[in-house]
C-alpha positions in Angstrom: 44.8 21.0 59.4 45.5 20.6 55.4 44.3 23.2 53.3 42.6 22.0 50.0 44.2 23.9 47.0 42.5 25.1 44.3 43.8 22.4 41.9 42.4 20.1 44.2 39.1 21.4 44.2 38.8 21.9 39.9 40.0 18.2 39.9 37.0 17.5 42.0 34.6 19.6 40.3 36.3 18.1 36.9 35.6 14.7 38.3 32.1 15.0 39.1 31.7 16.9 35.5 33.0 13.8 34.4 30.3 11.3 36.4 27.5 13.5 35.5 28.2 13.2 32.0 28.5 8.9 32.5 25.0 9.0 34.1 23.6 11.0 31.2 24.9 9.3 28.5 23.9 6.0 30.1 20.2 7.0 30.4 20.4 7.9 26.9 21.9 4.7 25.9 18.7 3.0 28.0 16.5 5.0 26.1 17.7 4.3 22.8 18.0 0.8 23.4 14.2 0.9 23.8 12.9 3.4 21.6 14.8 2.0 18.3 14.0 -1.3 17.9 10.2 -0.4 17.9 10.9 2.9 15.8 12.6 0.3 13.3 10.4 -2.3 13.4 8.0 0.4 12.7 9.8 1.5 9.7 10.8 -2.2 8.4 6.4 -2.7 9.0 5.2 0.4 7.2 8.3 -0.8 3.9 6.7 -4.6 4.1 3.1 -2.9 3.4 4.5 -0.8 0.7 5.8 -3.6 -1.2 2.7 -5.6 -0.8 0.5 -2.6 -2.5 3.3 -2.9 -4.7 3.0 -6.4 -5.7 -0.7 -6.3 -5.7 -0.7 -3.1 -8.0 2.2 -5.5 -10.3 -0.7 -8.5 -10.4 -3.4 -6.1 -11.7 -0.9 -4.2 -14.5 -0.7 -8.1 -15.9 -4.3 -8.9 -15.6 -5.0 -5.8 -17.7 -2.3 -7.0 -20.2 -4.4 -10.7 -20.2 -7.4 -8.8 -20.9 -6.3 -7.1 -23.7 -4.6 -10.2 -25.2 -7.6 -12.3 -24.7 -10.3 -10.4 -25.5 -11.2 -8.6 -22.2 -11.3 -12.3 -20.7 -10.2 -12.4 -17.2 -7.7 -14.7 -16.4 -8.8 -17.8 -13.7 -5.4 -18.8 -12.0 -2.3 -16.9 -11.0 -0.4 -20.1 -13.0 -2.4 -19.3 -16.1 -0.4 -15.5 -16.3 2.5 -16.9 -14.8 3.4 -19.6 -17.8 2.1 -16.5 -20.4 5.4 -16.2 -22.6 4.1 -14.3 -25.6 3.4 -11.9 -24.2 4.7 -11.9 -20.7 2.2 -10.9 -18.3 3.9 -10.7 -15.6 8.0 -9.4 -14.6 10.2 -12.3 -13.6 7.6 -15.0 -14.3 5.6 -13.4 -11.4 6.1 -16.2 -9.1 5.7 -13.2 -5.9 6.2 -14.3 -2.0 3.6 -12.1 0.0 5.6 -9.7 1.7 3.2 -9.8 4.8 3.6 -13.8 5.3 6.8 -14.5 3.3 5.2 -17.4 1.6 5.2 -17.9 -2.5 1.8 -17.1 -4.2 0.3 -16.8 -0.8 -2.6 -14.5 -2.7 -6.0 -14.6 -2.4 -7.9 -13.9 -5.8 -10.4 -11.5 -5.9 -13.4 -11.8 -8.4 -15.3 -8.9 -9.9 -18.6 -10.1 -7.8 -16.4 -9.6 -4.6 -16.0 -5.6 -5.5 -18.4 -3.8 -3.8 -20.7 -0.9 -5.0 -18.1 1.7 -3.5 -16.4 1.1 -6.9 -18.8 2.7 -8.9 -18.5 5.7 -11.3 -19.1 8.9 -9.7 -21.7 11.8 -11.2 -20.1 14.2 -13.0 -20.7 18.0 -11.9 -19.4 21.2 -13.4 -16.9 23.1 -11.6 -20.4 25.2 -9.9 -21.3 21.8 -8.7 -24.8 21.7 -10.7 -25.0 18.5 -12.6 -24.4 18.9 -16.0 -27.4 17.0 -16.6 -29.8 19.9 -15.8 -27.3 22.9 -16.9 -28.1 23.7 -20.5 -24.9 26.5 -20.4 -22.1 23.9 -22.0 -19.0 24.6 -19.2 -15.9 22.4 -19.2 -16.3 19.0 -17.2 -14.2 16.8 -15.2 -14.2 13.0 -16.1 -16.0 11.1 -13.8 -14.4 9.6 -11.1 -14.5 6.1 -10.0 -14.3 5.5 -6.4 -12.0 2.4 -4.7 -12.9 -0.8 -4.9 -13.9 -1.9 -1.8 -13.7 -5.4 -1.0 -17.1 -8.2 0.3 -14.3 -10.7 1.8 -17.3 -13.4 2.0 -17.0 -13.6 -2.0 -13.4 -13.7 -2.0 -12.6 -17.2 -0.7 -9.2 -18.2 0.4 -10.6 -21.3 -1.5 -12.1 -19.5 -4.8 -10.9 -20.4 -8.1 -11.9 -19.0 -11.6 -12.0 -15.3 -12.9 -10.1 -12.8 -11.1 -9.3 -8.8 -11.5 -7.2 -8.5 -8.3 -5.2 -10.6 -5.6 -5.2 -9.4 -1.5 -3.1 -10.6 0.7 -3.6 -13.9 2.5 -3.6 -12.1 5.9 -5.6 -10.0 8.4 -4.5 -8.0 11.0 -4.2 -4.0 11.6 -2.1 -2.3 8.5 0.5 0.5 8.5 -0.8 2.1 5.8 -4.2 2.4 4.7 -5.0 0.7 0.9 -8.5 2.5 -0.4 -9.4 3.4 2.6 -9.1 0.3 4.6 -7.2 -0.3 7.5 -7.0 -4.4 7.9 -5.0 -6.4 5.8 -8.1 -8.9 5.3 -9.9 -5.7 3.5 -7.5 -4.6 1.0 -8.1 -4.9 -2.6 -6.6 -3.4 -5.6 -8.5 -4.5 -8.5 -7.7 -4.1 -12.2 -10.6 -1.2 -12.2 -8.8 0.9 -10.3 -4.9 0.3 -12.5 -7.9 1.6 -15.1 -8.6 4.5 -12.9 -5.2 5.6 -11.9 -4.0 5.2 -16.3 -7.4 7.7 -16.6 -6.4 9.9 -14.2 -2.8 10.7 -15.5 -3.9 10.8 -18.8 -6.6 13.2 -18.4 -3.6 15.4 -16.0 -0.9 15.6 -18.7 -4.3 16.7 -21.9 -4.3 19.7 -19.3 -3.3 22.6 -21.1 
């Protein structure tokens, strides 16, 4: 009878070190080969929202500079801001594919009508939270806030044409990332009110002392 040596036997254990470590790496292999792809598409989603808000945020920064050219006149057309030369209204002619469908000037406008009450200007209260209304001590204020626009989709046509102070996607469908509150792409609005908003907001943050 052969004796096994003890080289023999560390070869062995070395050997089945060896498999173990194939079997492992090959689950993890499966693993990743499932996991990833979703984590990424995930990430490449949450990015395509991001630039939409983006691009919607870009369309309201040039219907502000439209209203201050003509008069606080809304504009009626995304054309109408997109041949403005002098001045220009909107970066690189603003000729935008929607980042959700991929397809050129595939906006929806939004008019002011279609911006529901949520957008309105919120009571101002003294730090105490008594409105300043019925405090006769004079105690420093906060500007009002206005709330998010909040969008009536039944006056915001695919269809409508004429005076606008925001564009929405032309899709619907569960977002990534929430815009105002709302959670469905055929929701979410971003009006020329709240560009007003946000400029308010950081102005009144850097008068603080």
């Amino acid at each position: 009878m052969s004796r096994t040596t003890s080289s023999e036997r560390s070869g062995g254990q070395e050997g089945f070190t060896l498999a173990a470590l194939i079997v492992i790496l090959t689950i993890i292999l499966i693993v990743i080969a499932y996991t990833v792809p979703a984590q990424w598409s995930m990430v490449m989603k949450r990015e395509r929202d991001r630039q939409t808000i983006f691009l919607m945020k870009q369309y309201a920064r040039g219907i502000l500079r439209w209203q201050q050219k003509h008069n606080n006149t809304a504009p009626t057309s995304l054309q109408q801001m997109q041949d403005a030369r002098k001045p220009l209204m909107l970066r690189n002619g603003g000729k935008w594919p929607c980042p959700l469908t991929g397809k050129e000037d595939d906006w929806i406008l939004v008019p002011a009508q279609a911006v529901m009450p949520g957008g309105q200007v919120a009571p101002v209260t003294t730090p105490n939270g008594r409105n300043p209304a019925t405090n006769p001590q004079p105690q420093p204020q906060p500007a009002g806030a206005r709330q998010p626009s909040k969008l009536n989709k039944d006056l915001s046509p695919k269809d409508y044409v004429g005076p606008f102070v925001g564009v929405r996607p032309n899709a619907a469908g569960r977002s990534f990332i929430a815009l105002n509150g709302a959670e469905d792409y055929s929701e979410w609005v971003y009006t020329v009110m709240d560009l007003q908003q946000e400029i308010a907001m950081r102005q009144a943050a850097m008068a603080q002392p």
